[in-house]
C-alpha positions in Angstrom: 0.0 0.0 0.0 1.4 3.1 -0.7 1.6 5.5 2.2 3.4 8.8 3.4 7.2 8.4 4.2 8.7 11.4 7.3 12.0 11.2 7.1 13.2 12.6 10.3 15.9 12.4 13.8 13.9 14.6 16.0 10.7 12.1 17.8 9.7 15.3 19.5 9.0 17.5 16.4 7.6 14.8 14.3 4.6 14.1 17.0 2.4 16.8 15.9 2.5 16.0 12.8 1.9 12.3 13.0 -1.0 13.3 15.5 -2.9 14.9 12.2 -1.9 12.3 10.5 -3.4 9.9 12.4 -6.6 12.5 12.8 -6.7 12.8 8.5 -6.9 8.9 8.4 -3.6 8.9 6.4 -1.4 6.1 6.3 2.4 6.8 6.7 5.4 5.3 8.0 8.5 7.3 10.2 11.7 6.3 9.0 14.4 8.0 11.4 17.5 8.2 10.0 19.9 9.2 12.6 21.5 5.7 11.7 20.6 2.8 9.3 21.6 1.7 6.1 20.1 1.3 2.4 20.7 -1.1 -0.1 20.9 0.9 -3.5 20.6 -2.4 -5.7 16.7 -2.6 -4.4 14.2 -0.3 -5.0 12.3 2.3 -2.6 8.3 1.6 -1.6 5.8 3.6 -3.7 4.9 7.0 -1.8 5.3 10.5 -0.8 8.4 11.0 0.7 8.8 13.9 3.4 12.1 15.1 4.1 12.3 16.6 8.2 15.9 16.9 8.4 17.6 19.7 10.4 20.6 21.1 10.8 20.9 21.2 14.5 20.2 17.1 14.1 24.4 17.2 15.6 23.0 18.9 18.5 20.9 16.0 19.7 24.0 13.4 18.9 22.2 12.8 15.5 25.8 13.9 13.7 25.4 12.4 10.4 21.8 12.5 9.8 21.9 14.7 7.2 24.7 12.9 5.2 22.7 9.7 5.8 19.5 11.1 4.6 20.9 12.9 1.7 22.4 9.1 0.7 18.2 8.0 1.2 17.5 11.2 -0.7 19.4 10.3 -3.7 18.1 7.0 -4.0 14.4 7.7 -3.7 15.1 10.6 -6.7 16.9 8.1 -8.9 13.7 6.0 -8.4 11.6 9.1 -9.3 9.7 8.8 -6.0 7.7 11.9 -5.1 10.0 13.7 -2.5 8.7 16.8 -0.6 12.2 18.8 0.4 14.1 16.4 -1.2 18.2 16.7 -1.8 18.4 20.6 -3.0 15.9 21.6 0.2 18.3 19.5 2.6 21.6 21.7 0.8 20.5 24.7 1.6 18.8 23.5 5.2 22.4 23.1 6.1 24.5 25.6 4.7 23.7 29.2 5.5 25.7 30.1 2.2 23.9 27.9 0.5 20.6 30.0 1.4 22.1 33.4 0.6 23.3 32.4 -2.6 20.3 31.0 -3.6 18.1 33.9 -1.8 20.1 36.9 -3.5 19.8 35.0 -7.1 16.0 35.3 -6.1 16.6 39.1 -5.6 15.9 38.2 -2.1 18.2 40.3 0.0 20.5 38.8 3.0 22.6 40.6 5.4 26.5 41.1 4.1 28.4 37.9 5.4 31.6 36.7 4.9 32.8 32.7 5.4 36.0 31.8 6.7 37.7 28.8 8.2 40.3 28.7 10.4 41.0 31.1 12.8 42.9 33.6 11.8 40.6 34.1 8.6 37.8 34.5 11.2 39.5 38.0 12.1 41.0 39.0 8.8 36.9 38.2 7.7 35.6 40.9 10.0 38.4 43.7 9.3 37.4 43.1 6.0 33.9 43.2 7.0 35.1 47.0 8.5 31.2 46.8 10.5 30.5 47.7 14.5 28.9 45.9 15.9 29.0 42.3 14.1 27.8 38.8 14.6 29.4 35.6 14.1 27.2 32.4 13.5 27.4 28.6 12.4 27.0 27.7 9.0 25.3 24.8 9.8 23.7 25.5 12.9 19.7 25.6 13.4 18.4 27.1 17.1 20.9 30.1 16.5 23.7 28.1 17.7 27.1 29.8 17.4 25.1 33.7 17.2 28.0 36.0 18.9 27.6 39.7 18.6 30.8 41.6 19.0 31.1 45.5 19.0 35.1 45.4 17.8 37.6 43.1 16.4 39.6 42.9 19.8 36.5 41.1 21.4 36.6 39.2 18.6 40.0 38.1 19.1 39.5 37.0 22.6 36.6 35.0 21.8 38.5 33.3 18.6 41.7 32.7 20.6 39.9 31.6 24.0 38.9 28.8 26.0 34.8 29.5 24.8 35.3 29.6 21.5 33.1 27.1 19.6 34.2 25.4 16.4 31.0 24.9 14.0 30.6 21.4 13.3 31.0 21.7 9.3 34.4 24.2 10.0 33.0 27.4 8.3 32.1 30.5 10.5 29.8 33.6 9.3 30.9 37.1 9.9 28.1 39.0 8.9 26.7 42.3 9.3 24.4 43.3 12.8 21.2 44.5 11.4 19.3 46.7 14.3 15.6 47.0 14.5 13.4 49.7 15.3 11.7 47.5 17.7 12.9 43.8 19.1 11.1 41.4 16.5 11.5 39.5 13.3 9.3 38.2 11.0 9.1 34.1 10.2 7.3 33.7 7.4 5.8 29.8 6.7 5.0 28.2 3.3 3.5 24.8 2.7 3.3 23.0 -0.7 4.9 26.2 -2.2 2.6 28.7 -1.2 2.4 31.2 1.8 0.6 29.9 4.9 1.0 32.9 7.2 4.0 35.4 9.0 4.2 35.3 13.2 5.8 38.2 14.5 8.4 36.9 17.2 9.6 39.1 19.8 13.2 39.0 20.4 13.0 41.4 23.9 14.5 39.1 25.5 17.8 38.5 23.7 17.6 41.7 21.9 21.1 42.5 23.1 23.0 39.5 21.7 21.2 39.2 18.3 17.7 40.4 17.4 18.1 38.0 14.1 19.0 35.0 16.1 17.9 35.7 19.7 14.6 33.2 19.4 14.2 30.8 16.6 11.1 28.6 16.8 12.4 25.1 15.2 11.0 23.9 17.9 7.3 23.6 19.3 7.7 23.8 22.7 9.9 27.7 22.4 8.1 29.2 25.4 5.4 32.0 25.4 4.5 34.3 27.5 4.5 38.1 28.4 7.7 39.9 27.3 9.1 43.0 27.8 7.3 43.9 24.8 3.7 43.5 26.8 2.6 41.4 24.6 3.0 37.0 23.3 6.5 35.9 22.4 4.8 34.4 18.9 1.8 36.7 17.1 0.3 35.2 14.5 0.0 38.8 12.0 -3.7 38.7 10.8 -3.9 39.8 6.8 -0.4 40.1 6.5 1.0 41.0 3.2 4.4 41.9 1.9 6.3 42.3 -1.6 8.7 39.9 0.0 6.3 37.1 -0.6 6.0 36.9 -4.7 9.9 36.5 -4.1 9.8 33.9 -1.7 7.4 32.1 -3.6 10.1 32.4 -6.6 13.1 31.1 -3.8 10.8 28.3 -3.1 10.1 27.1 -6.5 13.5 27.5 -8.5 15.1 25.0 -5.3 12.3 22.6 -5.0 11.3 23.4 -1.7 7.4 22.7 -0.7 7.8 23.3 2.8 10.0 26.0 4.6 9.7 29.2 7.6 11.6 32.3 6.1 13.2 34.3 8.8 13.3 38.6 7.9 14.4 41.4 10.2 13.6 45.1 8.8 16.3 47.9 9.8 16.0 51.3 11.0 15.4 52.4 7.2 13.1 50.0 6.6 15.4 47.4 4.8 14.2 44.0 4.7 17.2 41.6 5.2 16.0 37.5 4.7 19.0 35.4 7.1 17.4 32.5 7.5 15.9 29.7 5.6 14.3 26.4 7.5 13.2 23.4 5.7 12.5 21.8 8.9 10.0 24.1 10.3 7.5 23.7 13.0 5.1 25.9 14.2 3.9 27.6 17.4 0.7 26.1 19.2 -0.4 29.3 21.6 0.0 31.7 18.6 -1.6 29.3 16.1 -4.5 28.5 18.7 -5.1 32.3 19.1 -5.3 32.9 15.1 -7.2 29.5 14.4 -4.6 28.4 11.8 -2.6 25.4 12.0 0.8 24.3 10.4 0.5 20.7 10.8 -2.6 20.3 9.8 -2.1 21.7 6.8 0.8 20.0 5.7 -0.7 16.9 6.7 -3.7 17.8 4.1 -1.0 18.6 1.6 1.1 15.3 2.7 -2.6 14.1 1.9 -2.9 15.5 -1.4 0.0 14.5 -2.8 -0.6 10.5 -1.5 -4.0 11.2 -3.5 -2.6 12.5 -6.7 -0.1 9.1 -6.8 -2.6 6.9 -6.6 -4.4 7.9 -9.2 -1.8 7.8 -11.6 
């Protein structure tokens, strides 16, 4: 019988979805993939194949699930399986300069960032860079691990050179330019099967003063809400939210085969719109959705749905 396939490492983020699963009547199978092997000489099951992979999977002692799943990944598109995020989404889910590349040929705009390995490149990067204050962040990261905002290159150096410093897991560090809000929130913007689902306001009060970009991410479900300093929820739902941004999203999405994704945006004090993060793995809030009546999981599930529908017709 052919069923729907979620490829993931994380239990924890993959439970809401399987929970509308269940709810939809669909049947799927979990393959996790933080170890295992494949025989290439057979063929894959018939199905719709949904990649869940992050890049904080090292984080959780998952280190080479994303090498393992891109090996799964590659197999099920030399079988022509349907694949949601398949091997170009994971790429860029684990390579920030994967995403800018791919975001500025887009026209999408990303905050100026240099990437250096080793480090004595780190600090030639940010004199090059020639900006105060400055952050430094993992390319492959996810949860804003590695975010360090430094106001001159002497902190810098005592950071690189010290006991604290932390080597990113892939080797390459981001120096890249410290965009300052007006006010202490960002914008993540979701997208399932292509097409924009909604933008949650997230208030980064709390962390403002490290990074506003990177202070709170919401990979994961449980990210705590609650009043701020703001007086208001940490995630807000923004009701008839539209932007220019989006057509160009939308054209992002597309041109890298990505169905599913949350596109992180900060505006500066001039009203620039700088796009610095891109998460294939996304997962949504369940006090901001509950307030605006919309739900993530649900509706990937009904695409996850959809697409199971369309392949068993054919």
């Amino acid at each position: 019988m052919r069923k729907i396939y979620v490829l993931h490492e994380n239990d924890e983020w993959t439970d809401h979805l399987t929970k509308r699963l269940k709810e939809l009547q669909l049947p799927f199978e979990l393959w996790h993939l933080d170890q295992g092997n494949i025989d290439l000489t057979n063929e894959p099951p018939e199905g719709v194949f949904y990649n869940r992979i992050s890049a904080s999977s090292h984080t959780r002692d998952h280190r080479f699930a994303p090498e393992f799943t891109e090996a799964v990944l590659a197999w099920l598109e030399r079988h022509g399986r349907t694949v949601i995020n398949g091997s170009r989404a994971l790429r860029l889910e684990v390579s920030k300069v994967n995403q800018y590349m791919a975001l500025n040929s887009a026209g999408v705009t990303s905050p100026k960032t240099i990437a250096a390995v080793g480090k004595d490149h780190i600090i030639e990067s940010a004199k090059k860079l020639d900006l105060a204050p400055f952050i430094t962040k993992h390319n492959r990261a996810g949860k804003g691990q590695g975010v360090q905002l430094f106001h001159s290159i002497e902190a810098l150096k005592e950071y690189v050179y010290g006991d604290s410093f932390e080597e990113p897991v892939d080797g390459v560090t981001l120096i890249q330019q410290y965009v300052e809000a007006p006010e202490p929130y960002i914008v993540r913007h979701e997208f399932v099967g292509g097409e924009f689902l909604y933008a949650v306001k997230v208030d980064t009060s709390e962390g403002f003063e490290l990074c506003p970009a990177d202070a709170c991410t919401i990979d994961d479900m449980y990210c705590p809400t609650g009043e701020q300093e703001t007086g208001g929820p940490k995630f807000e739902i923004l009701e008839g939210y539209h932007h220019p941004i989006l057509d160009q999203y939308e054209k992002f999405l597309q041109e890298n085969n990505i169905q599913v994704a949350g596109i992180e945006a900060i505006q500066d004090q001039d009203g620039q719109l700088y796009t610095y993060d891109v998460n294939t793995n996304t997962n949504y809030n369940s006090d901001a959705e509950a307030n605006a009546d919309v739900y993530g999981m649900l509706a990937l599930a009904k695409y996850l749905g959809e697409q199971l529908l369309t392949l068993q017709k054919v």
